[in-house]
C-alpha positions in Angstrom: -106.5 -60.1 44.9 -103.2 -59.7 43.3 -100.1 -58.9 45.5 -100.0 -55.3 43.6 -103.2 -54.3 45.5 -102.0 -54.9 48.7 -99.7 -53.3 51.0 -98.1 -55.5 53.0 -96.8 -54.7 56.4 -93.9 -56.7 58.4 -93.2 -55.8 61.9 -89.7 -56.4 63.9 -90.8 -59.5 65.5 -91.5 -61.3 62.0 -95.1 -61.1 61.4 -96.6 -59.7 58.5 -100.4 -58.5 57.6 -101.7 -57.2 54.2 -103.7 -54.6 53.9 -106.1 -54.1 50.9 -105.7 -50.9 48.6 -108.7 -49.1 47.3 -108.6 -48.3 44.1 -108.8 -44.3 42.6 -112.8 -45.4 41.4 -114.0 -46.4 45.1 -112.2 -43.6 46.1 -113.4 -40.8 43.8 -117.1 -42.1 44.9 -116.6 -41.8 48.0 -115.2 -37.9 47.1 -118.6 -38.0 45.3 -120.7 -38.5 48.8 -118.7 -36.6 50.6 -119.2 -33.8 48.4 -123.0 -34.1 48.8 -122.5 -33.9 52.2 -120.2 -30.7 51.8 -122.9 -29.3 49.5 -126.2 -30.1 51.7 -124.2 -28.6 54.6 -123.0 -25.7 52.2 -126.4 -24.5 51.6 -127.0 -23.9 55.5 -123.6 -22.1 55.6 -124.9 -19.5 52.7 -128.0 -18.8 54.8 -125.9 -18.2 57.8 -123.8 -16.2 56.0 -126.5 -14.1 54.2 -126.2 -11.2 56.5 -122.5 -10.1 54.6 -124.8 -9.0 51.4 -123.9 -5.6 53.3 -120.3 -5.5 52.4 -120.9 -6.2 49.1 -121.2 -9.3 46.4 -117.6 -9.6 45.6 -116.1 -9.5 49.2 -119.1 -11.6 50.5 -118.6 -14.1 47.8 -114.8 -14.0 48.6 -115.8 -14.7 52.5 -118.4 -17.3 51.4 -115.7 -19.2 49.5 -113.2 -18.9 52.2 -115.6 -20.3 54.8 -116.9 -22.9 53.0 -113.1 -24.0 52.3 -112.4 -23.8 55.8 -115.6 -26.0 56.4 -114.4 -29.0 54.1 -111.1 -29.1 55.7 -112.4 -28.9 59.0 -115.1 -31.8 58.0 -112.9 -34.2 56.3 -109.9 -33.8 59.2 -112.7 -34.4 61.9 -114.5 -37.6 60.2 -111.4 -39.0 59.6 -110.0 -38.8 63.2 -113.1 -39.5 65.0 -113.9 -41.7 62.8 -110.9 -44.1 63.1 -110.4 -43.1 59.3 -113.3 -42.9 58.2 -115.4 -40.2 56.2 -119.1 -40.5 55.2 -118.4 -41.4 52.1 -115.3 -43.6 53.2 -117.5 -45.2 55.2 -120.4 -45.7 52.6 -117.8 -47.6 50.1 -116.0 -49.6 52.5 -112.8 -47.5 52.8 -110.8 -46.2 55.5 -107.7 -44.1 55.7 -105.0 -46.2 57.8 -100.9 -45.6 58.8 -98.6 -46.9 55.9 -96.9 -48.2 58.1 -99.4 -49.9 59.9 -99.5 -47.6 63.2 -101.9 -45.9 64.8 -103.1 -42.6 63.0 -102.0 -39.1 64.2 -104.1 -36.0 64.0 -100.7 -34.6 62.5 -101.5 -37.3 59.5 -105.3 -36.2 59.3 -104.1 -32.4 58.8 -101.4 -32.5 56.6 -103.3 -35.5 54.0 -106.6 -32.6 54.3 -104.2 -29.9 53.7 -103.2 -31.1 51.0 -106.1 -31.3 49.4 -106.0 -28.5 47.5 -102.8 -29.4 45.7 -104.6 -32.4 44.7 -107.8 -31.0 43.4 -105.6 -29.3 40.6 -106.7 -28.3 38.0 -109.9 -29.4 38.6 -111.9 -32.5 39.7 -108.8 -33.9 41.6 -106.9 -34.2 38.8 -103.3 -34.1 40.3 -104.4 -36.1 43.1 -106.3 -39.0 40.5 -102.9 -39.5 38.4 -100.8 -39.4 41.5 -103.1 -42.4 42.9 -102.9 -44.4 39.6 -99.2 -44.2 39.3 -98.4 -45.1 42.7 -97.6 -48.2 43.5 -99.4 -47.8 46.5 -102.4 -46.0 45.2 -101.7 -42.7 47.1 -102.5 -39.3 46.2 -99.8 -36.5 47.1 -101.6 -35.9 50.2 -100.9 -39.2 51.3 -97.0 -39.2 50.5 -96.9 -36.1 52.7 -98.4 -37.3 55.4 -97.5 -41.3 55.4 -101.1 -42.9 54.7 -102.8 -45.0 52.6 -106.5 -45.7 52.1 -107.3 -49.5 52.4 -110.7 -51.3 51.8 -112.3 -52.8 54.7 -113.2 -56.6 53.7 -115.7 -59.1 55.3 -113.8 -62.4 55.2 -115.4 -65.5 56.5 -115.4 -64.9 60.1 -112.5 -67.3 62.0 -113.2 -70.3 64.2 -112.2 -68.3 67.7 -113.3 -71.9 69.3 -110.8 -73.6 67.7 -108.3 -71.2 67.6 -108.7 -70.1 71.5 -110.1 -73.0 72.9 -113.2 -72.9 75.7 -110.6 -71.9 78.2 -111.9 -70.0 80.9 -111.5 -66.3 80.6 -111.2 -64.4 83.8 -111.2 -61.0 82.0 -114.7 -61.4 80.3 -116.0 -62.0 83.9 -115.4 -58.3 85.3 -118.1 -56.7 83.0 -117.0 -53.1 83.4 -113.2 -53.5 82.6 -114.1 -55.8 79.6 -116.6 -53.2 78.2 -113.7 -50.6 78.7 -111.5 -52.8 76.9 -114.1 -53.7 73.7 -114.8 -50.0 73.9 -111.1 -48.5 73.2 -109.6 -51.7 71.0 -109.5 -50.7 67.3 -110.3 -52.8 64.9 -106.7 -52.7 63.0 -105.0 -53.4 66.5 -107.4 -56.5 67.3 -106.9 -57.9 63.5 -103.0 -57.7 64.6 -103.8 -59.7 67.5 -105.8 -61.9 66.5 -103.5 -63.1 63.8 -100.2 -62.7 66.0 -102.0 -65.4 67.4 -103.3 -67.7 64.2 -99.8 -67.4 63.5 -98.1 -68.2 66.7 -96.1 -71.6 65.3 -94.4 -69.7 62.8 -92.9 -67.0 65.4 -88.7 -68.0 66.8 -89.3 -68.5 71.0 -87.6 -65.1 71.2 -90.0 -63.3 68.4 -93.4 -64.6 69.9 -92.4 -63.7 73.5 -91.7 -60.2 72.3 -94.6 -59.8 70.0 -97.1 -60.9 72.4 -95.6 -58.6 75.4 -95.9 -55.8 73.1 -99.5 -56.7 72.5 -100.3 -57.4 76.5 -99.0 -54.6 77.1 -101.0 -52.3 74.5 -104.2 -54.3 75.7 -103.6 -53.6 79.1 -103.2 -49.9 78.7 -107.1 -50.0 77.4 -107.9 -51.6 80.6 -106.6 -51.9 84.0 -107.3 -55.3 85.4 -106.8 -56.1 89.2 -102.9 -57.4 89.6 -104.6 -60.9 91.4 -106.6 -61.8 88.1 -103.6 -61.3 85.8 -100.7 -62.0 87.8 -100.3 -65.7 86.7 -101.2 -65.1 83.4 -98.6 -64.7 80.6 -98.4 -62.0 77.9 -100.0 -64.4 75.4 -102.6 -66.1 77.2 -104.0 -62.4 78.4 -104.0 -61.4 74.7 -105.6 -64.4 73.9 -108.2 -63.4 76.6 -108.3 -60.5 75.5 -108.9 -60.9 71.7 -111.6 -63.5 73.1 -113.2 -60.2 74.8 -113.0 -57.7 72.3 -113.9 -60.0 69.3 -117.7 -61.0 71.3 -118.6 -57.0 70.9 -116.5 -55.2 68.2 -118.7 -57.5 66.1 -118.9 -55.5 62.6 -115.4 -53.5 62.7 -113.5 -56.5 63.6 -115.4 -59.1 60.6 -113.9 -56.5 58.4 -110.3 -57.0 59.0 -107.5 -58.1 57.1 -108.4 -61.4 55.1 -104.4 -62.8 56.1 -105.5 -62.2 60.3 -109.4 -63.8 59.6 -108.5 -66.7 57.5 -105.4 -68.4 58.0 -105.8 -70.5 54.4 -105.2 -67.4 52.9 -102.6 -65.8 54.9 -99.9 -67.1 52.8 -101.2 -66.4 49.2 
């Protein structure tokens, strides 16, 4: 993968990740799927809809259109925020809609890129939004620029050694089951990738810069979680996001193999 198709991220504290662009072909067949989707779901909409025959073909067409606009954007806004970025069709081809700057996604972010939409679709077939993707450096259509995204590819890299890389230390946080389900069950992916290679890539971090990055991370990872003061009060920032990581990695299972390839396999990290 050449540098061009990445976009590559570097935090405050010195570390930086790579995220993998898709490309306007993944993307347009993942519009493809999505417009299957929009079309199956269409056809149900027409039948509920039948009853406006009354006011005429013109103004019930007119309704029919404008309802089935106001579907799609509905659809496409909700998949991709309950769905971590995600529509059906994103999620078919391996894609996912993600911060460009590598924060968490807003529903302000889903509405404007879906809004957009229809600037994009010009003239036809997503046109405007196809040759805006392909000149970009960053492969984004106009709905992206507004709103600050980019769409990435999720990858399955070789999954890392978390033995070697953790050690068989005991972890006090997988041993309250309820908290540690909590915390596998509000980590995203994206955030546990940062972790986990905040941690592969420790050694390179000034004293100053991994204290801070890893007290940024405890503290996000204990926001997901709160764990009794008398199981974490001797344990510092890094060694509870190692614990941590060690917890969320056992479940998160598929999402997480899909990270970055610089966070799973430190070989590659500095390609």
């Amino acid at each position: 993968m050449t540098r061009s198709s990445r976009l590559r991220i570097r935090t405050p504290e010195g570390i930086e990740f790579a995220l993998p662009l898709a490309g306007p072909v993944s993307r347009m067949l993942a519009m493809v799927i999505d417009l299957a989707t929009l079309a199956a779901a269409g056809s149900v909409l027409n039948k509920v809809l039948a009853p406006l025959g009354f006011l005429g073909a013109d103004t019930a067409g007119a309704v029919i259109a404008v309802a089935y606009f106001a579907f799609s954007l509905v659809y496409f806004a909700l998949c991709e925020w309950f769905g971590r970025g995600q529509t059906i069709g994103k999620r078919v081809l391996g894609l996912r809609v993600v911060d460009a700057q590598g924060l968490r996604l807003e529903p302000s972010q889903v509405v404007v890129r879906n809004l957009m939409r229809f600037i994009d679709g010009l003239p036809a077939f997503y046109l405007v939004g196809g040759a805006a993707c392909v000149l970009n450096r960053h492969r984004q259509r106009l709905g992206d620029l507004a709103a600050g995204t980019v769409v990435v590819r999720v990858m399955r890299p070789i999954q890392p050694d978390l033995d070697q890389l953790l050690g068989n230390k005991y972890n006090s946080l997988a041993e309250i089951r309820h908290l540690a389900a909590r915390l596998r069950q509000k980590a995203e992916p994206e955030i546990a990738a940062i972790a986990l290679e905040a941690l592969i890539r420790r050694s390179e971090l000034t004293p100053e810069a991994r204290l801070q990055v890893f007290a940024e991370l405890a503290r996000v990872f204990r926001e997901m979680a709160a764990y009794p003061e008398e199981i974490i009060e001797q344990m510092s920032d890094e060694q509870y996001v190692r614990n941590a990581v060690e917890v969320v990695y056992g479940q998160i299972g598929q999402d997480l193999r899909r990270v970055v390839p610089a966070a799973a396999n430190p070989a590659r990290s500095h390609t």
